[in-house]
N, C-alpha and C positions, 0 to 999 in steps of 0.2 A: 093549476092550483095557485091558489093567493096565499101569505100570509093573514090572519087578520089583521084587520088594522088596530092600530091600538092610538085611540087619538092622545093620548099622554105624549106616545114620542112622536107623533106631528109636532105635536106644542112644543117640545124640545126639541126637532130641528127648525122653527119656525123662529123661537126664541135666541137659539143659537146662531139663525142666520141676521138674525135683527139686529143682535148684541153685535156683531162684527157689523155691521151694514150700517148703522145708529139711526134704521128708520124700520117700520112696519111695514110688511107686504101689502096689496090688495089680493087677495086669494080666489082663484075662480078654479070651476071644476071644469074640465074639462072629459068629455063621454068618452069612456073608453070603448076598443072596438065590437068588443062583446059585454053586455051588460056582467055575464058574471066574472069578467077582467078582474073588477075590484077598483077602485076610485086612486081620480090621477086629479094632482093639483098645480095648478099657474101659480107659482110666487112670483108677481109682477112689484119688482123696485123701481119708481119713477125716480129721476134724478138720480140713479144711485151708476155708477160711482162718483158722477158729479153732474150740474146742474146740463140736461140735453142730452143725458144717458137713458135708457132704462134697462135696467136686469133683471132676466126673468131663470127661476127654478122651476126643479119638476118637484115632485113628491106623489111618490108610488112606485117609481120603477123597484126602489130599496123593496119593497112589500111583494114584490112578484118573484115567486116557487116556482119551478115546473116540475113536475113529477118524479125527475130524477135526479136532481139539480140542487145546490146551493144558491139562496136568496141574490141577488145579483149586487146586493150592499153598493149601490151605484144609483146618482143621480144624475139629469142636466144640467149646466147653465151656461145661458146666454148673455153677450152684454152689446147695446146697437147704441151708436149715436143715431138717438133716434126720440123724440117724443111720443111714437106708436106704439101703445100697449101691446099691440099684438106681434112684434118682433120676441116681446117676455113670452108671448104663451108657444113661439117656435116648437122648443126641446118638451113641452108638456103633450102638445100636439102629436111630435113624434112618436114618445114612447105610450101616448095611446095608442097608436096603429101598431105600431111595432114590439112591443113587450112582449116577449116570451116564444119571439122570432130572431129578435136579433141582441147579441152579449152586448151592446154599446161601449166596446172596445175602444180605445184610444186609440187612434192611425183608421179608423174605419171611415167609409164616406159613407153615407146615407142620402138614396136618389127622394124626389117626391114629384108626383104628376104634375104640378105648377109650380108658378109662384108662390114662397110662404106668405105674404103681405104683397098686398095690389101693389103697381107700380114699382116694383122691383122684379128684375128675371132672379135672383137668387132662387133655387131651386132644390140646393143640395147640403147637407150638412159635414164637416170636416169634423169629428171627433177629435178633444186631444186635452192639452192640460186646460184648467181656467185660468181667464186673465187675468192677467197678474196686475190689472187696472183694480181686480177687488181685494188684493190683500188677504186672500182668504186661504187658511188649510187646505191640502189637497185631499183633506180627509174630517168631518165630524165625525166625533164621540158622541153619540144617542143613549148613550147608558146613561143612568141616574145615579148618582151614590148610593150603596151600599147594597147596587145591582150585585155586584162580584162577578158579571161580565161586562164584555166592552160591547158595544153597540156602532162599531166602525159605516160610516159612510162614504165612498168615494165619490169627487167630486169632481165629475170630467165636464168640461167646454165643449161647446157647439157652435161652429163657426160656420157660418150660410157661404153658400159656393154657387158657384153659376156649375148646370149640368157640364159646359165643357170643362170645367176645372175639375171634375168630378172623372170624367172621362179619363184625363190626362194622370190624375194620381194612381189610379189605376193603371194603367200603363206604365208611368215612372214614378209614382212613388210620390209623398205628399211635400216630398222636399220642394218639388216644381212651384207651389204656390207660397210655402212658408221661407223659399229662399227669395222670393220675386219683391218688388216695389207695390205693393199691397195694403189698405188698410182694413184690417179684416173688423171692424167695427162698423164703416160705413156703407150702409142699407143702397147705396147709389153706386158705388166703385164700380169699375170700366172689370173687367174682365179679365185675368191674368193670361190665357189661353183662349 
């Protein structure tokens, strides 16, 4: 089950994430795995948080129900030293395939059949806070004034992993990568494990 979508509060998390970000998305949709999923969006920031960045949100995981379930108030974002749009559309990717199979839990890893973007083994996603390279809430407000409720969105990080990093936190725990000599923004990095 979806929520509907209500493009009002797109526009207002779209606005909200602009207003922090001081640039406009490029927005792509990306197909969800069942047509009746309900619409999943790439908010791709070139440059953003600085010039040879880009970061990318989702929009839709917030909007997905399951039958017996509270809405998951929960989004992606990613941020790559990278000029490759498609490192943005990663966490979008994701939670097409995966909504409404899996909570996008903080500490969670997330496998994927290949590489996300050619030329990189990255393969796996590290769930957890966002980088603190975007200055941003770890939470939007989507409400409107004089809603009289709050419109809370959580806003978890996705950090690409190489499958044996992925392996390994499983095992011991995510400490193994987030304590290691690591830079978890570049699309190239050698391999913790």
């Amino acid at each position: 089950m979806v929520r509907l979508n209500d493009p009002d509060r797109f526009a207002r998390f779209v606005e909200r994430l602009s207003s922090t970000l001081g640039m406009e998305p490029d927005i792509r949709e990306v197909p969800p795995r069942e047509p009746g999923d309900g619409q999943v969006f790439a908010l791709v920031y070139a440059n953003t948080p600085e010039p040879g960045f880009v970061s990318g949100f989702t929009y839709g995981l917030s909007l997905w129900k399951g039958a017996d379930s509270l809405p998951s108030s929960r989004e992606l974002c990613m941020v790559m030293r990278s000029n490759d749009p498609e490192w943005a559309k990663v966490p979008a990717i994701t939670v097409a395939a995966l909504r409404g199979m899996c909570p996008f839990d903080p500490g969670m890893v997330i496998g994927y059949m290949k590489p996300y973007v050619p030329d990189s083994g990255l393969s796996s996603l590290l769930l957890a806070a966002p980088s603190p390279r975007l200055a941003l809430a770890d939470q939007i407000n989507l409400a409107c004034s004089g809603m009289g409720t709050d419109d809370f969105v959580e806003i978890v990080g996705a950090y690409p992993i190489y499958a044996s990093e992925r392996k390994i936190i499983h095992a011991q725990g995510a400490g193994v990568v987030w304590n290691s000599d690591w830079d978890p923004y570049d699309p190239a990095r050698p391999a913790v494990v």
